[in-house]
C-alpha positions as CSV (number, residue, x, y, z in Angstrom):
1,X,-1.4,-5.7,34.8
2,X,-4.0,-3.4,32.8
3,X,-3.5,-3.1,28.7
4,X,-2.8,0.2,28.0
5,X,-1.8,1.0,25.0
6,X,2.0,1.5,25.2
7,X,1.1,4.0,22.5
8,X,-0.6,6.4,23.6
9,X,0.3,5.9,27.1
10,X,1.9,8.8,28.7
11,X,6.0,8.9,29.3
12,X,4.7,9.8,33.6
13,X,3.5,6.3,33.2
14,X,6.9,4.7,34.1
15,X,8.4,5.5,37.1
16,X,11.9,5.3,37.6
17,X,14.4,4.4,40.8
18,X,17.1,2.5,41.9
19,X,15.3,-0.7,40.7
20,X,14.4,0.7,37.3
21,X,17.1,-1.3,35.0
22,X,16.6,-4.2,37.7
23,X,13.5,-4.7,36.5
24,X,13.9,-4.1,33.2
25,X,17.0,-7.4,32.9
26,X,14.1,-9.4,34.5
27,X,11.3,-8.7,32.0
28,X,13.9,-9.2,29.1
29,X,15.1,-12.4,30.4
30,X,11.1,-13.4,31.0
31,X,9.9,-12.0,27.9
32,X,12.2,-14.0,25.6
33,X,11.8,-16.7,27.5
34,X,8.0,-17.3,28.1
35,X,7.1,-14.7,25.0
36,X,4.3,-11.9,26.1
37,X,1.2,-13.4,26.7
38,X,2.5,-16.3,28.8
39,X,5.3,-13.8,30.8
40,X,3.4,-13.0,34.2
41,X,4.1,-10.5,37.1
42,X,5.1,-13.6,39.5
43,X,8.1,-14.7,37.0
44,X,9.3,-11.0,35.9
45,X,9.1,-10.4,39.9
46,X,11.1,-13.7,40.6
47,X,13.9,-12.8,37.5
48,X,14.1,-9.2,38.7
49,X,14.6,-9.8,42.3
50,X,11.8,-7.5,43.3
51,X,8.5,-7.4,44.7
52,X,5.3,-7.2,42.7
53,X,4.5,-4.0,44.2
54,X,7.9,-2.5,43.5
55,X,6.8,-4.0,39.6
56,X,3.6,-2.8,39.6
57,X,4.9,0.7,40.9
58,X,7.3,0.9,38.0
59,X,5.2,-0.2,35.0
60,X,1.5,-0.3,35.9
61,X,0.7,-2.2,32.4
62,X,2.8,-5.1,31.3
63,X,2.5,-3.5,27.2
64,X,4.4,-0.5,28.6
65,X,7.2,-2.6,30.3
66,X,7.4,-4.9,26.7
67,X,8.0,-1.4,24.9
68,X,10.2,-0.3,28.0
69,X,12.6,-3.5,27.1
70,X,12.1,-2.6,23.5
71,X,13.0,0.5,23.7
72,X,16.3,0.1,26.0
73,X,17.3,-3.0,23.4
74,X,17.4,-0.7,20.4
75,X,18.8,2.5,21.8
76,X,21.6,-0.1,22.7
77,X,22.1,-1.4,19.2
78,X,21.9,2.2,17.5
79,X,24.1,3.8,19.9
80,X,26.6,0.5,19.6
81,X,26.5,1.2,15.9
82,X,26.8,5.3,15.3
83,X,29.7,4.7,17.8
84,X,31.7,2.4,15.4
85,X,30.7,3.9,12.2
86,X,32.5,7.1,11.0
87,X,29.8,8.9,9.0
88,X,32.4,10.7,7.6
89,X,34.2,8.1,5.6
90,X,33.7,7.4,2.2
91,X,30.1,6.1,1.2
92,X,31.0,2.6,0.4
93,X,32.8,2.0,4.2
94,X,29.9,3.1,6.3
95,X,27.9,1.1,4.3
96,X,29.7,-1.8,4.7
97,X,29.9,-1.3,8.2
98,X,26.0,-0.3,8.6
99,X,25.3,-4.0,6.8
100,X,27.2,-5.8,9.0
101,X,25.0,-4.0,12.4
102,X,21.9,-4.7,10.5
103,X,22.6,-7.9,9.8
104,X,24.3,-9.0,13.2
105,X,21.1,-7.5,14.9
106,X,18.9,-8.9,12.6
107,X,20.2,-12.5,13.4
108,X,20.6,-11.9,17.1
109,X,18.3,-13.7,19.4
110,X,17.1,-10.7,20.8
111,X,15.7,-9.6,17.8
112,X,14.7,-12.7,16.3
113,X,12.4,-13.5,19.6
114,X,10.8,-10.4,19.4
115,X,10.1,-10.2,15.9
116,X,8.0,-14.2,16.9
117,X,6.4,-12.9,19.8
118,X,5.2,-9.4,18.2
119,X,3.9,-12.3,14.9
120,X,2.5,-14.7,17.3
121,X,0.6,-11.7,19.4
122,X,-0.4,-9.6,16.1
123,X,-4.4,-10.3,16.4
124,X,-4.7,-10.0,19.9
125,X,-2.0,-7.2,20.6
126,X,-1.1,-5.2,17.2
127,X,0.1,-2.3,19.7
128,X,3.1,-4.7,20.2
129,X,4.2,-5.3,16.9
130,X,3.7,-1.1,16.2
131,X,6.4,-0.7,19.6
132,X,8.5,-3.0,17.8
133,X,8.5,-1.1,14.3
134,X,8.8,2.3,15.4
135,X,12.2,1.4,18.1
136,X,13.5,-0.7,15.6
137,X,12.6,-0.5,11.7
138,X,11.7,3.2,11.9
139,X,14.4,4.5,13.3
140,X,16.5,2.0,11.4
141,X,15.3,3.5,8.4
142,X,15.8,7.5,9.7
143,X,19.3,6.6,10.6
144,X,20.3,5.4,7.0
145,X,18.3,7.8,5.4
146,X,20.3,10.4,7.0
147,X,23.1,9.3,5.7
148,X,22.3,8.9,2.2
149,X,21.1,12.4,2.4
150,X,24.4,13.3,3.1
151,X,26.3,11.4,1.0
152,X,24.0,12.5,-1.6
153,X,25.5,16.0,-0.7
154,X,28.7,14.9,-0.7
155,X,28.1,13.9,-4.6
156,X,29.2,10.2,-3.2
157,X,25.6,8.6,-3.9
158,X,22.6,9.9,-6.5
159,X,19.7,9.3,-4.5
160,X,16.4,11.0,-4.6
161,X,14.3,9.4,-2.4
162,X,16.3,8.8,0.6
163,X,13.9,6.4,2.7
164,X,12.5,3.9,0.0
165,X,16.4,3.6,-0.7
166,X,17.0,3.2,3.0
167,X,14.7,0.2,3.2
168,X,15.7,-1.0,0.3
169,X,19.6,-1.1,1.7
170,X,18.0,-2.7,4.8
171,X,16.2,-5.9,2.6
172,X,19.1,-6.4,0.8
173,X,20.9,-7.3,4.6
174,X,18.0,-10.0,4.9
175,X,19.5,-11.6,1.6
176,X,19.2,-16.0,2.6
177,X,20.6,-15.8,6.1
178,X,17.3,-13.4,8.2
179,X,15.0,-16.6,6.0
180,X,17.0,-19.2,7.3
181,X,17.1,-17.8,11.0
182,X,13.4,-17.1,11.2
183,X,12.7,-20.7,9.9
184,X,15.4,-22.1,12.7
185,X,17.2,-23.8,9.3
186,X,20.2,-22.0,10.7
187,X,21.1,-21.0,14.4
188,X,24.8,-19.5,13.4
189,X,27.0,-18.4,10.0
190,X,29.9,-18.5,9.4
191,X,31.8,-15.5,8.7
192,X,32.2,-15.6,4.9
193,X,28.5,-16.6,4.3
194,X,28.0,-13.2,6.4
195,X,30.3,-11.4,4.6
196,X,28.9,-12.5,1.4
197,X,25.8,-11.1,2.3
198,X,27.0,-7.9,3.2
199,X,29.6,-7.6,0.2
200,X,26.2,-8.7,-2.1
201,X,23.7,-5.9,-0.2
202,X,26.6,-3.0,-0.6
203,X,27.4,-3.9,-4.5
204,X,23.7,-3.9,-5.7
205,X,22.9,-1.2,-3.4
206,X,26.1,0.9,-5.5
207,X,25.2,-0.3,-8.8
208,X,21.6,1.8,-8.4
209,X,22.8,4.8,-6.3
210,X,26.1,5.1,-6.8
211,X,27.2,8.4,-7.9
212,X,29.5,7.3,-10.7
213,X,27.3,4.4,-11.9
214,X,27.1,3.8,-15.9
């Protein structure tokens, strides 16, 4: 496939039909499998149960297809999460709740593979690594800083600057277990060393912008 930028390239670029999402499940499975470099048109084909054509038709440049699967991944964890959370309760619940979606997607193998591939390909494609940030960090960081805005508002939280605070919320979820994952010291947690992480990320996180801090 040509490398085009997935950046700059434009949204008529991918062409969708009844084989769209096929291929898609078949460049995931291939991606995290085989990583980017090494992933080629005969094996994401082969997973996807489609021609190379049919590929070729759908995602003329195997960057936009890695963004594609990027893309669908994260829309999938955000929307899983805004669903469960109530924005409108208290400030200390949906930040519990946010922790414990940025730390099960930060620990899930989904994540973890791509934040490997996107290191390992950094020299030779830094458009991959940018794809990654802006459908995962980014919007991580709009989401939460929407929030804090509001319970800013709500005279819940005192915070001025609502994304430096947002990504400050999201280290804190990266507390011992993301280090031990990314190192493969770890493959699974148990639920009280999440918890602990989570309970630790809220409390310090309330003890600098809570509202009624002393």
């Amino acid at each position: 496939m040509p490398q085009d930028s997935p950046m700059t390239a434009k949204p008529d670029r991918i062409r969708k039909g009844r084989k769209f999402d096929q291929v898609l499940e078949g460049a995931r499975e291939i991606f995290l499998r085989d990583g980017f470099e090494r992933a080629s048109v005969d094996a994401i084909a082969r997973a996807a149960g489609v021609s190379k054509a049919t590929l070729y038709n759908y995602f003329p440049d195997k960057r936009l297809l890695f963004s594609e699967v990027l893309r669908r991944e994260c829309d999938r964890q955000a929307g899983a999460a805004l669903h469960e959370i109530d924005m409108a309760a208290p400030a200390e619940t949906v930040l519990k709740s946010a922790a414990r979606h940025i730390v099960s997607a930060l620990l899930s193998e989904f994540n973890q593979a791509v934040f490997r591939i996107c290191v390992a390909e950094s020299d030779r494609f830094p458009d991959l690594g940018a794809a990654f940030y802006q459908s995962g960090p980014m919007r991580l960081r709009s989401e939460i800083a929407a929030f804090l805005r509001e319970a800013t508002r709500r005279g819940e939280l005192s915070v001025e600057d609502e994304t430096l605070a947002a990504d400050q919320f999201a280290e804190l979820c990266k507390a011992d277990l993301y280090t031990r994952r990314v190192f493969r010291l770890d493959n699974g947690f148990a639920e009280d060393e999440i918890r602990r992480v989570i309970d630790g990320a809220v409390a310090v996180f309330l003890a600098r912008y809570g509202a009624n801090r002393t």
